[in-house]
C-alpha positions as CSV (number, residue, x, y, z in Angstrom):
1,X,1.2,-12.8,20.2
2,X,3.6,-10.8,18.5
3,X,3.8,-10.3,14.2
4,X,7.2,-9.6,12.2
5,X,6.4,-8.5,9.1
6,X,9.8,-8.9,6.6
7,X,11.6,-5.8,4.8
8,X,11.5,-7.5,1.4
9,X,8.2,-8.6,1.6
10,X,6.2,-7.6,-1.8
11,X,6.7,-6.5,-5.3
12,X,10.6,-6.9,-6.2
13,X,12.1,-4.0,-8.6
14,X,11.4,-6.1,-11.5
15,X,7.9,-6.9,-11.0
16,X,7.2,-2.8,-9.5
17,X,8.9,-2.0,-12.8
18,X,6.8,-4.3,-15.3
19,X,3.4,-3.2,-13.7
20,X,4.4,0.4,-13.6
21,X,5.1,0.2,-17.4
22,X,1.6,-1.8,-18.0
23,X,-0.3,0.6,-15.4
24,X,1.6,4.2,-17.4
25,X,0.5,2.6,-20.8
26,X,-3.3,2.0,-19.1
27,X,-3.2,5.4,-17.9
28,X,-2.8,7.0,-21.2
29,X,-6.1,6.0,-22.3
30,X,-5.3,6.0,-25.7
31,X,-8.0,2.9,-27.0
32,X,-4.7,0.9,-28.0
33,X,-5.4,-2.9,-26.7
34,X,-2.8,-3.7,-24.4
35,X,-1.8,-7.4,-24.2
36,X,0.8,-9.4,-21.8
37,X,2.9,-12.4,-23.1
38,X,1.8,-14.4,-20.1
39,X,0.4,-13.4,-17.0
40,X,2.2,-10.8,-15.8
41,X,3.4,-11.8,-13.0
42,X,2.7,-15.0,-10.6
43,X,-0.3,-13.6,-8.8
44,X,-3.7,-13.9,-10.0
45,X,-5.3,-11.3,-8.2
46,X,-3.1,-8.5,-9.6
47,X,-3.5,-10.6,-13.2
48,X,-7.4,-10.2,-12.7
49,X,-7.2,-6.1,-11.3
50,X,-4.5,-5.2,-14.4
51,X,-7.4,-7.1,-16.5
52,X,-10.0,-4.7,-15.3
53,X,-7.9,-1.9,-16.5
54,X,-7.8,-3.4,-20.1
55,X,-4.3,-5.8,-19.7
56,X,-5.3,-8.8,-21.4
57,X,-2.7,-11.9,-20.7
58,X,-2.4,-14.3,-23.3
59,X,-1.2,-18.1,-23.2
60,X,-0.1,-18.5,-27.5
61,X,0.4,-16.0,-29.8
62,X,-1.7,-18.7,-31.6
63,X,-4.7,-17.3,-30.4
64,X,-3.9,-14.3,-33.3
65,X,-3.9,-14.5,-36.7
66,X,-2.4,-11.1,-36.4
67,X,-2.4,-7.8,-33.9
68,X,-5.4,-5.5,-33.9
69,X,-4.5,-2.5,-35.3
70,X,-2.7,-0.6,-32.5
71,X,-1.8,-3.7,-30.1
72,X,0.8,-3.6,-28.1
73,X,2.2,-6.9,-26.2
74,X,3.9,-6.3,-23.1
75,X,7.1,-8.6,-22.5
76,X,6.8,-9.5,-19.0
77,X,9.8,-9.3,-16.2
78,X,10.5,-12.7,-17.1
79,X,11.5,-12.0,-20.7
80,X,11.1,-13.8,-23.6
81,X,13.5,-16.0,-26.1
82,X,15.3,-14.0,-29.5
83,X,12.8,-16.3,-31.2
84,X,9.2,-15.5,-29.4
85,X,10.0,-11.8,-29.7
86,X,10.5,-12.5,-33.3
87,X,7.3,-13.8,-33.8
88,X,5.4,-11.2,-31.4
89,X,7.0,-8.5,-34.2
90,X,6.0,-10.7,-36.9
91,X,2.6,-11.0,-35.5
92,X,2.0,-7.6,-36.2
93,X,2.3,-6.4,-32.4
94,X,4.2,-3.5,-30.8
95,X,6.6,-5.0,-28.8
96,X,6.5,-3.1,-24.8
97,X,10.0,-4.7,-23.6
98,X,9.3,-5.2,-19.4
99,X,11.8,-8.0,-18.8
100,X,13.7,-7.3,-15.4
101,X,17.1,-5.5,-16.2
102,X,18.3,-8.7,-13.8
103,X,17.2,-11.1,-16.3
104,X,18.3,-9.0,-19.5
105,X,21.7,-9.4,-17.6
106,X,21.5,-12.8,-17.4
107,X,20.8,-13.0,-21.6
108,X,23.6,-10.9,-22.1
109,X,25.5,-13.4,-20.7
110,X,24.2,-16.2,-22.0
111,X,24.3,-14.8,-25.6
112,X,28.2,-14.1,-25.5
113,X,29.3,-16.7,-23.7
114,X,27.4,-19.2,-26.5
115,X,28.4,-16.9,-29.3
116,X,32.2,-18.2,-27.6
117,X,31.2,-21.8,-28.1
118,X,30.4,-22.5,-24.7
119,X,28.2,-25.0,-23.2
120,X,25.2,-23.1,-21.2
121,X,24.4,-24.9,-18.1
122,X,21.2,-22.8,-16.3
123,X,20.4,-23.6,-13.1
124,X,16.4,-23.3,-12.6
125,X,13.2,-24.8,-13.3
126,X,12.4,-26.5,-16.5
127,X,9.1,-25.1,-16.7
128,X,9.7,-21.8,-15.8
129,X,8.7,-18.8,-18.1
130,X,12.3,-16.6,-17.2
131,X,14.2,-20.2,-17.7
132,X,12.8,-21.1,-21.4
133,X,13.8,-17.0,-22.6
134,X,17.3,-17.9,-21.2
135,X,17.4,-21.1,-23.4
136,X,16.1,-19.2,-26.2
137,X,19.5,-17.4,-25.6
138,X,21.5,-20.3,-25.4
139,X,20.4,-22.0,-29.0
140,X,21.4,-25.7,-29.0
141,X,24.0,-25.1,-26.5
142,X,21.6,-24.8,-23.6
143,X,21.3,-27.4,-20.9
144,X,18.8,-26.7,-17.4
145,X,19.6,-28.7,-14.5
146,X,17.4,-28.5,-11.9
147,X,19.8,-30.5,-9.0
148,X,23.2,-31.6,-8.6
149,X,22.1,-35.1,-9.9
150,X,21.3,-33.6,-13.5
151,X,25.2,-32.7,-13.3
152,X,26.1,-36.4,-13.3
153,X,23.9,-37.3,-16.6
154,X,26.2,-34.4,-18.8
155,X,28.1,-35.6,-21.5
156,X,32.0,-34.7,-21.4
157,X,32.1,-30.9,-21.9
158,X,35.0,-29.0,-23.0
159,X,33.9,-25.5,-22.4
160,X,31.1,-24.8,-19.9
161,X,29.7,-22.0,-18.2
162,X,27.1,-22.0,-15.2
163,X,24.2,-19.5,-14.7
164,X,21.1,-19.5,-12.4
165,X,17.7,-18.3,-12.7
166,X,17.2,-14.9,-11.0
167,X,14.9,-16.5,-8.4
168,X,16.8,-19.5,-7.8
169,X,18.4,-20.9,-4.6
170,X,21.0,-20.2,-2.7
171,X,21.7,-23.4,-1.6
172,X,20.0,-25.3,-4.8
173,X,22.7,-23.9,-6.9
174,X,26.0,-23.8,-4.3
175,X,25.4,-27.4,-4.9
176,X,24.8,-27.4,-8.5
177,X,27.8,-25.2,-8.7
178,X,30.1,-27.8,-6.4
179,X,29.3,-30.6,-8.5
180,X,30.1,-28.9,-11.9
181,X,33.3,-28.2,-10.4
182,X,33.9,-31.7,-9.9
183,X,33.2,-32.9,-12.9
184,X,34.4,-29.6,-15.0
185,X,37.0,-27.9,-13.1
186,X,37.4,-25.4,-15.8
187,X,33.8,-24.2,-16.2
188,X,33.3,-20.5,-15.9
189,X,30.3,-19.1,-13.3
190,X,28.7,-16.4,-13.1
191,X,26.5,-15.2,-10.1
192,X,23.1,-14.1,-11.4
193,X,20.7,-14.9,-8.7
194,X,19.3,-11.4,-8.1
195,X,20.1,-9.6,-5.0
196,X,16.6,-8.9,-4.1
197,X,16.4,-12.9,-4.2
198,X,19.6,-13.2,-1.9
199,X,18.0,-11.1,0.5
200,X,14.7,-12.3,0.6
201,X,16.4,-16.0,1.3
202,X,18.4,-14.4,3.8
203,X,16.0,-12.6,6.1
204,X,13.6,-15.8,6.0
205,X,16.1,-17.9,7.5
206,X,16.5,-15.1,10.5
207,X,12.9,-14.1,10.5
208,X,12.3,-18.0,11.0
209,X,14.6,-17.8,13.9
210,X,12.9,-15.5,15.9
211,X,9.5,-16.5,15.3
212,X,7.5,-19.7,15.9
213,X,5.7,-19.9,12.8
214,X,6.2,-18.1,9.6
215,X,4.0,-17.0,6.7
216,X,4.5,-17.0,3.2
217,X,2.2,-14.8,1.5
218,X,2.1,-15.0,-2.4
219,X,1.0,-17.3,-5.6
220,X,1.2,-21.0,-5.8
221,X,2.2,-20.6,-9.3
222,X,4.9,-17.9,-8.3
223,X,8.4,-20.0,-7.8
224,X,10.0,-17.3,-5.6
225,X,7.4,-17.5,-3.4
226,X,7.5,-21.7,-2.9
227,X,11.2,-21.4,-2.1
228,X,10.3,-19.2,0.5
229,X,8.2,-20.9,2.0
230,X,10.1,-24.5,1.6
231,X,13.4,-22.4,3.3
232,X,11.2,-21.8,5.7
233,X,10.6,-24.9,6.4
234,X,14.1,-26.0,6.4
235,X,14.6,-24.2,9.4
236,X,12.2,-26.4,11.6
237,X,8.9,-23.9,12.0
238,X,5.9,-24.7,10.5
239,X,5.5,-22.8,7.7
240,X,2.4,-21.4,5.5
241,X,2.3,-20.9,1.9
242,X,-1.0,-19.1,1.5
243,X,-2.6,-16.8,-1.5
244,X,-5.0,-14.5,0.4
245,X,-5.7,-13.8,4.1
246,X,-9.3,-16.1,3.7
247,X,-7.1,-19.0,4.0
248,X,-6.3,-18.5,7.7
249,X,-9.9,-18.9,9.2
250,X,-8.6,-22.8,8.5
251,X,-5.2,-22.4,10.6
252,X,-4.9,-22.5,14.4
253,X,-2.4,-19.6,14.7
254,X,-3.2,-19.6,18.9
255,X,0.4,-22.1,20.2
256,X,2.2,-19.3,18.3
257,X,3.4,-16.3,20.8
258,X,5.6,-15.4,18.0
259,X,4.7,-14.8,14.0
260,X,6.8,-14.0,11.0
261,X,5.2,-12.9,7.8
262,X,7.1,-12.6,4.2
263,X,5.7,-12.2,1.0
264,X,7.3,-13.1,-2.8
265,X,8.4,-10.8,-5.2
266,X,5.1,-10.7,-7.3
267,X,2.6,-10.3,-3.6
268,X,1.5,-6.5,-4.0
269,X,1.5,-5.0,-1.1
270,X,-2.6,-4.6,0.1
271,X,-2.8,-9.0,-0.2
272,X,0.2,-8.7,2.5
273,X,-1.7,-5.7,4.7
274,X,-5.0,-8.0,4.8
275,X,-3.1,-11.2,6.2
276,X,-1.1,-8.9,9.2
277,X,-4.2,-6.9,10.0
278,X,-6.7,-10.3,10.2
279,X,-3.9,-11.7,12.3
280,X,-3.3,-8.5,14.1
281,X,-7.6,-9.3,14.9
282,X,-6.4,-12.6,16.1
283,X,-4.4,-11.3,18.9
284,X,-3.2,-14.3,21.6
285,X,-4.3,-14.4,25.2
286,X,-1.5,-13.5,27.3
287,X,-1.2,-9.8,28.6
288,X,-5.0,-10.1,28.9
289,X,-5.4,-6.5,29.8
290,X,-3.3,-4.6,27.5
291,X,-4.5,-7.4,24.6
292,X,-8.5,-6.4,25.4
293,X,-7.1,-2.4,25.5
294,X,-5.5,-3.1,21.8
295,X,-8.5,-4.8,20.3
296,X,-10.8,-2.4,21.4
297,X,-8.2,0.8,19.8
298,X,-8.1,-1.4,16.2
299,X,-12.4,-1.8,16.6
300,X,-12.0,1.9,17.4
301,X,-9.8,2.2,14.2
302,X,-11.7,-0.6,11.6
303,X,-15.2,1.3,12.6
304,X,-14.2,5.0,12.1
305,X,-14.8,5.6,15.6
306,X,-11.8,6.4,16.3
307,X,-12.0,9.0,13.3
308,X,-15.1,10.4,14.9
309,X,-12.7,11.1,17.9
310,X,-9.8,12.7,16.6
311,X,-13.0,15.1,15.2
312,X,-14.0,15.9,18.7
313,X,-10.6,16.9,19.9
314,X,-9.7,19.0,17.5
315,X,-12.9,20.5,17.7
316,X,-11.7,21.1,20.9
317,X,-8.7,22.3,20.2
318,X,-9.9,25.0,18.1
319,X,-12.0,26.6,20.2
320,X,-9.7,26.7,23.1
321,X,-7.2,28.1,20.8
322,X,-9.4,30.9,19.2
323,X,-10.3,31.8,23.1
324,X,-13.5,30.6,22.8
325,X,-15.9,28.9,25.5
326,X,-16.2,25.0,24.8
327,X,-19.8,24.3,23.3
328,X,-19.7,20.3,24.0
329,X,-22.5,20.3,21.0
330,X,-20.6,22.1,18.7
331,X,-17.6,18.9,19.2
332,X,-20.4,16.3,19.0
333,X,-21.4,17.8,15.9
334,X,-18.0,17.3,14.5
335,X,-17.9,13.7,16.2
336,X,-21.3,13.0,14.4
337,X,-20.6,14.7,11.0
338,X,-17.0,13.2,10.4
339,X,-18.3,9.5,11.4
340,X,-21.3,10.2,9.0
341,X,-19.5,11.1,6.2
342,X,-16.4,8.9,6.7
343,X,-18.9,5.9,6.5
344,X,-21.3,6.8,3.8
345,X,-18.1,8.1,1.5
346,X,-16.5,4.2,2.1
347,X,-19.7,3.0,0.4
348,X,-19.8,4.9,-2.7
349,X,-16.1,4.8,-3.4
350,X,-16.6,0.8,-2.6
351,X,-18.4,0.5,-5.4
352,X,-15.5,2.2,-7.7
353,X,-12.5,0.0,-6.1
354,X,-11.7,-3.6,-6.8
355,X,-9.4,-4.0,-3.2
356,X,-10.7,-4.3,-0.3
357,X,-9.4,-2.4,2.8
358,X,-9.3,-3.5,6.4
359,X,-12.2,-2.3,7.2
360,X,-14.1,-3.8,4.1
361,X,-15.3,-7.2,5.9
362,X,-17.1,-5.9,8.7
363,X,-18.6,-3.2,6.2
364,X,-20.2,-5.8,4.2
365,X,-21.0,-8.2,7.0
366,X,-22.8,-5.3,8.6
367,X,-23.8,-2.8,5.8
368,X,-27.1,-1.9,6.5
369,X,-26.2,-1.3,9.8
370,X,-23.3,1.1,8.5
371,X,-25.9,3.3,6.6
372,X,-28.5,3.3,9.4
373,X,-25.9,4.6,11.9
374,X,-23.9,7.0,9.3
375,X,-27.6,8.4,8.3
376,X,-29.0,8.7,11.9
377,X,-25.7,10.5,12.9
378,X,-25.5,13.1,10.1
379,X,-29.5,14.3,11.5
380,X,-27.7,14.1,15.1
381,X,-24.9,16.2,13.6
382,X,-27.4,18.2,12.0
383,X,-30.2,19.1,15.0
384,X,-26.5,19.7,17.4
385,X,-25.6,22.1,15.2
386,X,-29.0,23.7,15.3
387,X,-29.3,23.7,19.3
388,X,-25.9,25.8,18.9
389,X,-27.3,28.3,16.7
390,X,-29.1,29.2,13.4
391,X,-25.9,30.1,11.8
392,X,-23.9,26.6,12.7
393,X,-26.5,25.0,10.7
394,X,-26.6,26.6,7.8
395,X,-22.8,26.2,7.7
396,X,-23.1,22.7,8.4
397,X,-25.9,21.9,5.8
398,X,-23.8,23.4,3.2
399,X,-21.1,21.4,4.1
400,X,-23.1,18.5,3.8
401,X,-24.3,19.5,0.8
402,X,-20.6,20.0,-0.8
403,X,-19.9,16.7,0.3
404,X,-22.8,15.5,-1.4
405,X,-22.0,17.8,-4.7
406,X,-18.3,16.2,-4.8
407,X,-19.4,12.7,-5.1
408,X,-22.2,13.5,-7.7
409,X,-21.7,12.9,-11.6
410,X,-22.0,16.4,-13.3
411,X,-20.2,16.3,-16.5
412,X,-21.6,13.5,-19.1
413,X,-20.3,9.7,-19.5
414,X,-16.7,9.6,-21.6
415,X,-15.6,12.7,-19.6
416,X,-12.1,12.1,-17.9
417,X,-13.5,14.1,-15.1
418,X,-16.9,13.2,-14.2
419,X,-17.2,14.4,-10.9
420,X,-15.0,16.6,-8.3
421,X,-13.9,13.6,-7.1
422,X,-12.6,12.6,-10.2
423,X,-10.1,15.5,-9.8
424,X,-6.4,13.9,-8.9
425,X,-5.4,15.2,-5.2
426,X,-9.1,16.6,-4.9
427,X,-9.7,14.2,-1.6
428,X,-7.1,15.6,0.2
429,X,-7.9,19.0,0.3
430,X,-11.7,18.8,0.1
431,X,-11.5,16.6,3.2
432,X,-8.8,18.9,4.8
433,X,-11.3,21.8,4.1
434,X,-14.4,20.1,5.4
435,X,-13.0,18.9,8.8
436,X,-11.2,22.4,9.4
437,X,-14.4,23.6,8.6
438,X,-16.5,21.7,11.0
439,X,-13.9,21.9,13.9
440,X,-12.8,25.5,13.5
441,X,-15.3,27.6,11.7
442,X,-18.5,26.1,13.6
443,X,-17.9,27.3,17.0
444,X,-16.4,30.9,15.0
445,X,-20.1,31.4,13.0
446,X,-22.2,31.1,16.2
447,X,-20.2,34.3,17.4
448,X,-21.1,36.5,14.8
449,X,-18.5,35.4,12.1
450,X,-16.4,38.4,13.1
451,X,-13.0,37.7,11.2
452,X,-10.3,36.8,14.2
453,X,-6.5,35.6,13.6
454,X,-7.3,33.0,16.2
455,X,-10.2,31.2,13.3
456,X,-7.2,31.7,10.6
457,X,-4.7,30.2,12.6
458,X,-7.9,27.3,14.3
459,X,-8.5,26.5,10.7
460,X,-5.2,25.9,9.0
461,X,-3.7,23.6,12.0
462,X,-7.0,21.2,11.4
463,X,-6.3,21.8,7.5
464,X,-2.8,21.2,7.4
465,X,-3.6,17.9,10.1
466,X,-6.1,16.4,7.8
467,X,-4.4,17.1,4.9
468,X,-0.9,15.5,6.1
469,X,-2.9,12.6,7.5
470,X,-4.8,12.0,4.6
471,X,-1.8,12.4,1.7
472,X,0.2,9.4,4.0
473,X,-2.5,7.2,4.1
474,X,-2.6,8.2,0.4
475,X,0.9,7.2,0.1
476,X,0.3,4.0,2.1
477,X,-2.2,2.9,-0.4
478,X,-0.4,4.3,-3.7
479,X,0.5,0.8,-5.0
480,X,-3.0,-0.4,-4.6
481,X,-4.8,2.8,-6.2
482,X,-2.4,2.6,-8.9
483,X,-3.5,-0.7,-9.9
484,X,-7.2,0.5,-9.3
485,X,-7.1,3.6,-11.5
486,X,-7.4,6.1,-8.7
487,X,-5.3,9.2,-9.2
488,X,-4.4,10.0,-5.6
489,X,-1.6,13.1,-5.3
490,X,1.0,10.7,-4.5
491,X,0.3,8.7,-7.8
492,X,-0.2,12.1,-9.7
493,X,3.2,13.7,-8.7
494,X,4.8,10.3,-7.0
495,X,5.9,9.4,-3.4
496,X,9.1,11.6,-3.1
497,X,7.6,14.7,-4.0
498,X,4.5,14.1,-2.0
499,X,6.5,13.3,1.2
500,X,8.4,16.8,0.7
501,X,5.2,18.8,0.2
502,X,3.7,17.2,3.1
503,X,7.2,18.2,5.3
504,X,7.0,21.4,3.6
505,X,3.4,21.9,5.2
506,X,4.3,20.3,8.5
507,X,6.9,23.1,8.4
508,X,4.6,25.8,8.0
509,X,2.8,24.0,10.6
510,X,5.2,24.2,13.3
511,X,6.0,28.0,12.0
512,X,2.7,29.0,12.3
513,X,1.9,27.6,15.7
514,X,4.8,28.9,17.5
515,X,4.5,32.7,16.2
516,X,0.9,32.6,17.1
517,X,0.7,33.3,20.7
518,X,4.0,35.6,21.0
519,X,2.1,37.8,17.7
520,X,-1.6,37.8,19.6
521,X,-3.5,35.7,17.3
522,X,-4.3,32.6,19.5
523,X,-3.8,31.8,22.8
524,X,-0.9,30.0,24.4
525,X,-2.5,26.4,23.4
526,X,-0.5,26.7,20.2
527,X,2.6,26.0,22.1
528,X,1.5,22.8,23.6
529,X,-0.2,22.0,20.0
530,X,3.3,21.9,18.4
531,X,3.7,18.5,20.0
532,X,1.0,17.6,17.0
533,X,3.8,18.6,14.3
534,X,6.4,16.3,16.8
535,X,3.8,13.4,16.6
536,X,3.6,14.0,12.7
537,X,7.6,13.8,12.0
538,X,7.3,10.7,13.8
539,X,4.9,9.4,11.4
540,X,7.0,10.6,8.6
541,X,9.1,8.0,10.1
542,X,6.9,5.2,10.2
543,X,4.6,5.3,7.2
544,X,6.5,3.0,5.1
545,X,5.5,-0.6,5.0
546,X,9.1,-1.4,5.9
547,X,7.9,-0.1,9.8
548,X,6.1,-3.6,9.6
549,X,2.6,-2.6,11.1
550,X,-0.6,-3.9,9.6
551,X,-2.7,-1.1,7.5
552,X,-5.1,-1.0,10.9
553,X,-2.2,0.1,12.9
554,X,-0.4,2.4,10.8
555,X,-4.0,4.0,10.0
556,X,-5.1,4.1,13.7
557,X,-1.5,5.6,14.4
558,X,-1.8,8.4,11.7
559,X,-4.7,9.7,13.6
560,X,-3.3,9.6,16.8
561,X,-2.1,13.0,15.9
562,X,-5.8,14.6,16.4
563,X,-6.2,12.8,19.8
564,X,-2.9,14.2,20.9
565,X,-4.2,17.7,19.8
566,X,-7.0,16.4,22.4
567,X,-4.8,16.0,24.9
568,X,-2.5,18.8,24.7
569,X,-5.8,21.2,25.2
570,X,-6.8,19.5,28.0
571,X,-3.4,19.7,29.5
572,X,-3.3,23.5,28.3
573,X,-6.2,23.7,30.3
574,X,-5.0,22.3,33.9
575,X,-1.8,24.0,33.4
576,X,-3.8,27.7,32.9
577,X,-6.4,27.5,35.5
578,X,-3.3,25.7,38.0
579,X,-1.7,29.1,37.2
580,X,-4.7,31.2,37.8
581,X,-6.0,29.4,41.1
């Protein structure tokens, strides 16, 4: 079984620019309340995470006798009528105007065209939020027609003109449009169904070509979302409109060879990973081989394993490329002190998130056993270290007590910073530090800590790996930590200038790697290494959502690069002793 995941699937420019304004106003943690005219948008687990952060959604201005002092109410992307905005300033409340530029257009319209005594047909749903602001427009002159029958029920019109919701139909209002011709052949039309609705409606009908069931991932209450799922259907594959990824336990997904998945404009972008990634665990039967060799890679992936042996091989990696013998305890201390720490780290920062990752249900099915393991590892990691030398465990139990240190409250409650962790962009480089550390420095202290450019050059390739691997998955995850509060360096400086500073590092990277062995700091390894920065352009490539893996994939993918560091020693290594012999 195959999954196509859909371009246009998630938050539409409108709704990413409403929830960045509510989520920059959150972030200034001024005390103001911060209210929303309405749910935000049409999905109720982004509605209940912005509430977490202090975004309030209110049904009636009613529920006010007027604003607390400081109040703001957020306009949604929907937008509001001349009238309710009136009354929101009246109310006392400072107005945050969010309404999607798409749907201001369509008020424009609407307002000028009435101000000309024109008859305001809108094509849309009567009980839509963005269709009663666009009658607010219209005054008395606005009409909604929700089919081509409503057309035949008009009264004899002189001067008409024709708009559509921004999320409306193609198809819905060709034929709305067809029929007002017919009856008004001089009524003026505009086109104001947004593009990002065009080609959402567009790539269903060819994603439901190629596929032989689709997926509709979003609200029930979100209107975009039900026509995707009804155009879906209009192509003659069953079709799903489902909220979360829970629902699919109920759905036999195994006569499908073939699955598409698309999401509407107000499904962030983690609900969409968790329904590809459980049905990326749901893998058909045929291929038998290749399909066991898969699942056991994402296990690899969803258990940290597989983090535990990228560890290894660049453990191994940097010894071979300081000229050092291999000391297999010194790599399964890194195997054993990465998986330890990776684990027990998920667990506390669990506790601070609201989403759940791909690896959250078999952490909570199996938690106990998580700890257990991660805690008998880190005294693995520990008495390896010690059978390698005094001196590898003292570095490693100050590691380990860093690690400890970073996670640990130290300033008092009301603090912005609490904790090193707190620090924005701290992650990245204390985790870059601690793996180069453990990988590069380990095997370095047990032979006298006599300062080398081979350790230098050992410990910034693991650093700048880590640190590149890390930031993407950072940027991967930016729309969800965003919502969560978590100041990552990609939502501290933003994707764009992340992605250069991570090329500019990958840069270095390749710089440093091929001046080493021709300048005598580190043996000719670091040639066959530079196939690590090749794999990590490649993932430049790849680590938008638009590639259309699940999170699993990418995440597994990402650090690929440190078993291909693996690899390239071992391949380093036949090719010098095939030379020697």
């Amino acid at each position: 079984m195959g999954i196509k995941l859909a371009k246009t699937a998630g938050f539409c420019m409108g709704v990413k620019r409403a929830v960045d304004v509510v989520l920059d106003m959150a972030g200034q943690k001024n005390g103001d309340a911060i209210y929303t005219y309405g749910p935000l948008i049409h999905n109720p687990q982004t509605v209940e995470l912005l509430r977490k952060r202090g975004i309030i959604p209110i049904r009636s201005l009613d529920e006010f006798d007027c604003a607390p002092p400081g109040a703001a109410m957020v306009i949604r992307a929907h937008g509001v009528s001349l009238a309710e905005r009136r009354k929101i300033r009246d109310k006392g409340f400072r107005i945050i105007d969010a309404t999607c530029p798409k749907v201001a257009h369509v008020q424009a319209i609407i307002r000028k065209q009435a101000a000309k005594g024109f008859t305001i047909l809108i094509a849309g749903d009567w009980e839509h939020p963005e269709v009663n602001g666009l009658l607010g427009f219209a005054g008395e002159a606005g009409i909604v027609l929700s089919g081509p029958g409503d057309v035949d029920r008009l009264p004899d019109l002189t001067k008409v003109c024709v708009v559509a919701q921004t999320t409306q139909s193609l198809e819905d209002y060709a034929a709305i449009v067809r029929r007002v011709k017919e009856r008004f052949p001089e009524a003026v039309v505009f086109d104001t169904i947004c593009d990002s609705t065009e080609t959402r409606q567009s790539e269903i009908k060819a994603l439901a070509a190629g596929t032989d069931a689709v997926f509709i991932v979003g609200g029930r209450n979100s209107a975009n979302t039900r026509r995707l799922a009804e155009l879906a259907k209009l192509q003659g594959k069953p079709a799903f409109h489902i909220e979360a990824s829970d629902e699919l336990r109920e759905i036999d997904i195994e006569p499908y060879r073939m699955i598409g998945v698309s999401a509407g404009a107000s499904t962030p972008n983690w609900i969409i990973d968790r329904v590809v990634d459980h049905l990326t665990g749901r893998m058909g039967k045929r291929k038998e081989f290749l399909r066991h060799l898969f699942k056991i890679w994402v296990f690899a992936v969803r258990t940290d394993i597989y983090s535990a042996a990228g560890a290894g091989c660049l453990s191994f990696a940097a010894m071979l490329l300081q000229g050092l013998p291999v000391n297999s305890f010194h790599i399964l201390t890194a195997s054993l002190y990465v998986y330890a720490m990776h684990v027990l780290n998920r667990f506390i920062n669990r506790k601070a998130s609201s989403i759940s990752s791909f690896r959250e249900e078999s952490y909570l099915l199996h938690e106990k056993i998580y700890v257990t393991i991660a805690v008998f590892s880190m005294v693995l990691a520990l008495g390896a270290s010690l059978i390698a030398g005094p001196a590898p465990f003292v570095l490693l139990f100050i590691i380990s007590l860093a690690g400890v240190l970073y996670n640990t409250p130290i300033l008092p409650a009301g603090w912005r910073f609490q904790s090193l962790k707190d620090i924005p962009g701290s992650k990245n480089i204390s985790t870059a530090i601690a793996w180069a550390a453990v990988t590069a420095l380990l095997p370095w202290v047990e032979t006298g800590m006599k300062f080398t450019p081979g350790v230098a050059v050992a410990f910034f390739f693991v650093a700048g790996m880590v640190f590149i691997r890390s930031a993407l998955s950072d940027i991967l995850d930016i729309q969800s930590d965003r919502l969560i509060g978590r100041e990552t360096l990609p939502v501290l400086i933003g994707e764009g200038k992340t992605l250069t500073l991570l090329e500019g590092i990958s840069g270095l990277l390749f710089v440093l790697l091929f001046a080493a062995h021709p300048a005598g700091w580190a043996t000719s390894l670091s040639f066959f290494l530079l196939t690590c920065v090749f794999y990590i352009w490649i993932c430049f490539k790849l680590y938008d959502r638009r590639s259309g893996f699940s999170g699993v994939v990418l995440e597994g993918l990402l650090e690929s690069g440190y078993v291909i560091a693996g690899v390239g020693a071992i391949l380093w290594l036949l090719a010098t002793r095939g030379l020697t012999l």
